[in-house]
C-alpha positions as CSV (number, residue, x, y, z in Angstrom):
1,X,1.8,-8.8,-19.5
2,X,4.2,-7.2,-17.2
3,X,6.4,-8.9,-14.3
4,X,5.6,-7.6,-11.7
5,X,8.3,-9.3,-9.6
6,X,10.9,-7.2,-11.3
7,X,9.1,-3.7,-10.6
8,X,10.2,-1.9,-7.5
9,X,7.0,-0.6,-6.5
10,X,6.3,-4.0,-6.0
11,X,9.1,-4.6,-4.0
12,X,8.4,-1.9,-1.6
13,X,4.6,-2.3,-1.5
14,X,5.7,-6.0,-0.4
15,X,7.9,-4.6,2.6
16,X,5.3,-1.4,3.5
17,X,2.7,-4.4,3.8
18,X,5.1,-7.0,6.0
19,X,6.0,-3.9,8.1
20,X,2.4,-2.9,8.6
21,X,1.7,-6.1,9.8
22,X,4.4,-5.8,12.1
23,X,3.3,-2.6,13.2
24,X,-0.1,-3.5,13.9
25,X,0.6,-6.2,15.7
26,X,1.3,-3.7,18.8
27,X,-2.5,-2.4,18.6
28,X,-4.9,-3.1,21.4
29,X,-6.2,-6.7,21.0
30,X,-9.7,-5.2,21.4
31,X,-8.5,-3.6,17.5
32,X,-8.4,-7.5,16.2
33,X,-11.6,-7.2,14.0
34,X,-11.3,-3.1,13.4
35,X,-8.5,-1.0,12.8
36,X,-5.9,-4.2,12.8
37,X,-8.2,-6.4,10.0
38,X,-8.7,-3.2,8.0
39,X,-5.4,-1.7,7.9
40,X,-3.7,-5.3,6.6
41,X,-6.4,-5.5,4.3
42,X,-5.8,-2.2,2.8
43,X,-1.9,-2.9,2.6
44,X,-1.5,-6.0,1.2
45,X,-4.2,-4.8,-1.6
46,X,-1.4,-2.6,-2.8
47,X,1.1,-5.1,-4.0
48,X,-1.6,-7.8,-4.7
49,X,-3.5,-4.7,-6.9
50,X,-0.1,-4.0,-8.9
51,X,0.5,-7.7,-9.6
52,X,-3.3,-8.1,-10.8
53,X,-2.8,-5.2,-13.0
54,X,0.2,-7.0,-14.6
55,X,-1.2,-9.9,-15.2
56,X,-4.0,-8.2,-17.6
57,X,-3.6,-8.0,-21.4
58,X,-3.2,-4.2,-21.8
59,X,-1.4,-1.2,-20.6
60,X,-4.8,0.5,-19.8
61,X,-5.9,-1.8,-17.6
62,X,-2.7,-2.6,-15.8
63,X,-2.9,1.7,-15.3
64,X,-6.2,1.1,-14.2
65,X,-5.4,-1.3,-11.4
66,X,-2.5,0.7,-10.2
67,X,-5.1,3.5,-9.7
68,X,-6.6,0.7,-7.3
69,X,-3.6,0.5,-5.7
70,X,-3.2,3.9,-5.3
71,X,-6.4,4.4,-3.3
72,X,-5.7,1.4,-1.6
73,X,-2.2,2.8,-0.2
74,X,-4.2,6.3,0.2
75,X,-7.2,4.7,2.0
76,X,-3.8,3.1,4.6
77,X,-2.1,6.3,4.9
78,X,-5.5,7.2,6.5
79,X,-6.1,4.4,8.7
80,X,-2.2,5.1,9.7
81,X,-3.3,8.5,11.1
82,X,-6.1,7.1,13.2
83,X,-4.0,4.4,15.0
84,X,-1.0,7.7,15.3
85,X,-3.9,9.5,16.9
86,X,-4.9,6.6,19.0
87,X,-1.8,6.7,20.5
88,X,-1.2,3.0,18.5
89,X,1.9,3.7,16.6
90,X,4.7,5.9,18.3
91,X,5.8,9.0,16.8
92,X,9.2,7.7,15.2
93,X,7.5,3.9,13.7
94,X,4.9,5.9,12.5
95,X,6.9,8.9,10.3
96,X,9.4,6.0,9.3
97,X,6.4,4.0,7.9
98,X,4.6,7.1,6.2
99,X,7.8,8.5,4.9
100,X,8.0,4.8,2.8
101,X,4.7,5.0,1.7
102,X,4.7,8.5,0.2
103,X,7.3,7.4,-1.9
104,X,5.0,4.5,-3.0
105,X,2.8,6.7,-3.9
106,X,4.6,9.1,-6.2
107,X,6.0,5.8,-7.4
108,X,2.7,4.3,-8.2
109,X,1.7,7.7,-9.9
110,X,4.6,7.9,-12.2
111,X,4.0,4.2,-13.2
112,X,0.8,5.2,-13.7
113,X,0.9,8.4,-16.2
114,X,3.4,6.2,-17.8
115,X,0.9,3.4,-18.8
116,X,-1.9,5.3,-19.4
117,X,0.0,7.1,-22.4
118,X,0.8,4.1,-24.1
């Protein structure tokens, strides 16, 4: 088992998520059960994805669940871009957020190669 607390992918994915909420919170109301439910969904499954993986017995699987994670911040990157070309997110909010979650992502990948060696 891993603590998860102590990683700093963790950490971040924590902050991306509280800042995504925060971010969709400016999206059309008429969003509530679309774009809004979906893009919270997919960014607290990051952090919650890396602290499952931690909690298994093995290196593999905790590699395996940081895959997860991975598509999870990829499949939010993606809804990012629709509410950017929505006109949802401003220009500036929205580079600042996808700028942070890039570097989850290369993050997550290292962590990653690193556990599925072992």
């Amino acid at each position: 088992m891993h603590n998860y607390k102590e990683l700093n992918v963790w950490k971040r994915a924590i902050k991306l998520a509280v800042q995504v909420y925060k971010v969709s919170r400016l999206f059309p109301a008429e969003e509530r059960f679309g774009l809004i439910s979906q893009i919270r969904r997919s960014a607290v499954s990051v952090p919650s994805n890396i602290a499952e993986g931690a909690g298994r017995r093995t290196d593999g699987e905790f590699a395996n669940f940081l895959w997860i994670a991975h598509g999870s911040i990829c499949e939010l990157e993606t809804q990012l871009y629709v509410a950017f070309e929505l006109q949802y997110v401003e220009n500036e909010l929205f580079h600042e957020v996808t700028t942070e979650l890039t570097e989850i992502q290369k993050m997550l990948y290292a962590l990653n190669t690193k556990f599925e060696k072992k």
